[in-house]
N, C-alpha and C positions, 0 to 999 in steps of 0.2 A: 363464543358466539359466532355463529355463522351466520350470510345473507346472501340471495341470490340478487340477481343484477332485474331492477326495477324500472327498464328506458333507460332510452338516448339522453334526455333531459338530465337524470342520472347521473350518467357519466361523464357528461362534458361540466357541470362541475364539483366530481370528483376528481377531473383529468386538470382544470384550472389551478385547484388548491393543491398537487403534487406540481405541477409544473415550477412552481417556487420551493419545493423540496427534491427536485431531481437527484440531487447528487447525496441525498440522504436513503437512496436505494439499495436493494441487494437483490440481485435475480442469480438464478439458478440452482439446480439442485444441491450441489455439493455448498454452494457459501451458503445458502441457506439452510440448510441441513446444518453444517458444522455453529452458526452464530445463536441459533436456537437450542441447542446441545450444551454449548459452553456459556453462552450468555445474553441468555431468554429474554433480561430486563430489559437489553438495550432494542429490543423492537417494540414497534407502536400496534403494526397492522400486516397481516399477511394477506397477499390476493392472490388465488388461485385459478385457473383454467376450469371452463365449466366443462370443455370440451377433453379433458384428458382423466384420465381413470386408471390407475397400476398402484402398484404395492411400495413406488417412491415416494407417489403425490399422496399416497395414506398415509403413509409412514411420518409425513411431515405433518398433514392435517390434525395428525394423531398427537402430535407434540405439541404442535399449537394450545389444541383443545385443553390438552391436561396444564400448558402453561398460561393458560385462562389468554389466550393473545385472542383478538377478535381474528375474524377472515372472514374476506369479501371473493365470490367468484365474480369472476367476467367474462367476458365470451374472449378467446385468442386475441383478435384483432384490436382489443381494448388495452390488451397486455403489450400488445407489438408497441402500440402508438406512448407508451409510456420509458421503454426503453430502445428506441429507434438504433437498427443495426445490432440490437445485439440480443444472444439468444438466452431468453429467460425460463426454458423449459419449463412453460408454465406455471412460474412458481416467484413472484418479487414479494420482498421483504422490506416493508419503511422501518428505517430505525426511528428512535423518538428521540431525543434531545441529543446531540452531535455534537461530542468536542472535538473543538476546533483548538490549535496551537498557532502561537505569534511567537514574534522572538524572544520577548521576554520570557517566555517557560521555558526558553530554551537553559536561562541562568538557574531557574527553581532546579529544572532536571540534572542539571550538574552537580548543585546543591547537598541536593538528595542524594547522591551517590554514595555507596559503602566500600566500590570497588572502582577498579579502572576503569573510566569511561568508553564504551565502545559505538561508536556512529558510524552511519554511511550517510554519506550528501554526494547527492547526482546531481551532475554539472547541466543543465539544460535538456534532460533528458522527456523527449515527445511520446512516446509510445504507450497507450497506457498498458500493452501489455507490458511490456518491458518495467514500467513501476509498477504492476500489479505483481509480478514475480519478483521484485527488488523486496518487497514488502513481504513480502511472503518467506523471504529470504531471510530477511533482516529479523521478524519474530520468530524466526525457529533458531536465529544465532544468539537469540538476546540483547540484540542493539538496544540502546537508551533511547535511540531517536533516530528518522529518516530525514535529512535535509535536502530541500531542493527551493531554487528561485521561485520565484513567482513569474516573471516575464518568460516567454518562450521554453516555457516546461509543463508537462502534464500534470492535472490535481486529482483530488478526490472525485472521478466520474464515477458513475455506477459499473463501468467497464472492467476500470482497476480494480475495485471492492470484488468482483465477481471473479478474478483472475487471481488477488490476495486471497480467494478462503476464508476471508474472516480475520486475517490479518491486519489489515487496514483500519481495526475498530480495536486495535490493541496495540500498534506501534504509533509512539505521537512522529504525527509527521507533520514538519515544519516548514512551511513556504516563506521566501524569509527576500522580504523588495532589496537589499544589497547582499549577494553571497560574498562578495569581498571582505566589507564590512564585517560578516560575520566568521569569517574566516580570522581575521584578525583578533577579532573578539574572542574566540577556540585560543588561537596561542597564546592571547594573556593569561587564559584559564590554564595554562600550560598541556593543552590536548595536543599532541603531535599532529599534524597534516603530512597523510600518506597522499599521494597523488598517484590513478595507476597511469601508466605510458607503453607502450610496447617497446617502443626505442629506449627505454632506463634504462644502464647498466647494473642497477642492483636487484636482483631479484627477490620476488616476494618472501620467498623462502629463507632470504638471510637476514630479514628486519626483524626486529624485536615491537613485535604487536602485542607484547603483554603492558605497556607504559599506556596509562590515558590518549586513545588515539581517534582520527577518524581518518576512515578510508575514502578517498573521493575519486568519484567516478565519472567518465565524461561520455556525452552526448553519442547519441546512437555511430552519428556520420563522423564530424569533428574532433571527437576526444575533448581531450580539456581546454577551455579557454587558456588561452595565455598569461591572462591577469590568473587566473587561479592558479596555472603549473606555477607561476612566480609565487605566488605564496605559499606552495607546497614546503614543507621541512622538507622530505623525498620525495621521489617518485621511485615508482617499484614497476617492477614487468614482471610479467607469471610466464613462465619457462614454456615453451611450449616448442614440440616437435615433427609437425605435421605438415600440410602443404598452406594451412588455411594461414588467412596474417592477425586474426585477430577473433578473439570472442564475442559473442552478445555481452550485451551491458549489464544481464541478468546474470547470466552464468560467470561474468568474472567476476559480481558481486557479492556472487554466493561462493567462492574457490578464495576470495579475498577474506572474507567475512568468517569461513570455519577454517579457514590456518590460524586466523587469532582466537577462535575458539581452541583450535589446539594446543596452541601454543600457551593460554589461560589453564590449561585442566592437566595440563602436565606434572 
């Protein structure tokens, strides 16, 4: 079902009753193309630009239609004001019912496990690109789960979701009020805590990441808190021979993340 944009009246409240759904968005072509593709149920409603017209924005209407998903156009400007700053090439996605993770699934997900547990938990990390490609990272290595605080760390925005691909609605990711706490809670479960560091003397390449482990990554600017290197089992540093001193938070997570796939499929 499709429907064109009926007034102003209209849309302010359509624009009211998303405003308490913000963060259950997905804009752009590629996440939205890909979460429609792989998994159709998890959307409610697609809205599309009345003003744009090519063989991307069909292609997606096209998918829609045949997965019976409703769509609503809007004029651009309606589209802007729903994801402020960020660019929706004419195309947002509301998911419908959004699981959310607390710390107690963190013990189910453990639970469930058949093999060794593989995590990544970002230490204070702001950036939602930076967790939008953690995430995106993390479900093409097969992590069980993303950890990160709650306090002074970025969450599920529609930013992230559009930067994951579609990740972000397939890897549980756990915001979690004490990461100490739960850090402690990992090695009762007997999960090893890798910490990375530049300054480590052990390098990535000679830990054994095939044992129940989770790699922990820190803060864009900072690195890792102190209270978490302290409860690190190790810390590792990834070998590196160039002039620069350090990696994105992304990229060492994803260079962290498939040496232990490696080292798993061997």
């Amino acid at each position: 079902m499709s429907t064109a944009p009926n007034g102003c009246g209209h849309f302010h409240i359509f624009y009211k009753t998303l405003l308490t759904m913000k963060n259950s968005l997905i804009f752009g072509i590629n996440s939205v193309l890909n979460i429609l593709t792989s998994h159709p149920e998890q959307l409610k409603k697609l809205y599309l630009s009345t003003q744009r017209h090519d063989q991307k924005l069909k292609k997606i209407l096209d998918l829609a239609q045949a997965k019976h998903i409703p769509t609503e156009f809007l004029a651009r400007q309606d589209l802007d004001k729903l994801v402020a700053q960020g660019n929706h090439q004419s195309v947002i996605a509301e998911l419908g019912v959004v699981k959310t993770y607390t710390e107690d699934d963190l013990e189910i997900i453990l639970d469930k496990l058949r093999e060794p547990a593989l995590l990544l938990i970002l230490d204070e990390v702001q950036d939602p690109h930076n967790l939008g490609a953690c995430l995106r990272c993390a479900d093409a290595a097969g992590v069980h789960a993303v950890i990160a605080p709650k306090d002074r760390a970025v969450g599920l925005t529609p930013t992230v979701r559009k930067i994951a691909s579609g990740a972000a609605e397939f890897v549980p990711f756990i915001q979690v009020t004490n990461l100490a706490r739960t850090l402690r809670f990992l090695r009762d479960q007997d999960v090893w805590l890798f910490g990375t560091a530049d300054e480590a003397s052990t390098s990535l390449y000679t830990a054994d990441l095939t044992r129940p482990c989770a790699l922990i990554v820190g803060s864009e600017e900072k690195g890792l808190r102190r209270l978490t290197r302290d409860l690190c089992d190790e810390t590792l540093s990834i070998p590196m021979s160039g002039s620069v001193s350090s990696l994105n938070v992304s990229v060492a997570s994803g260079i962290c993340l498939f040496e232990a796939v490696r080292q798993r499929i061997v």
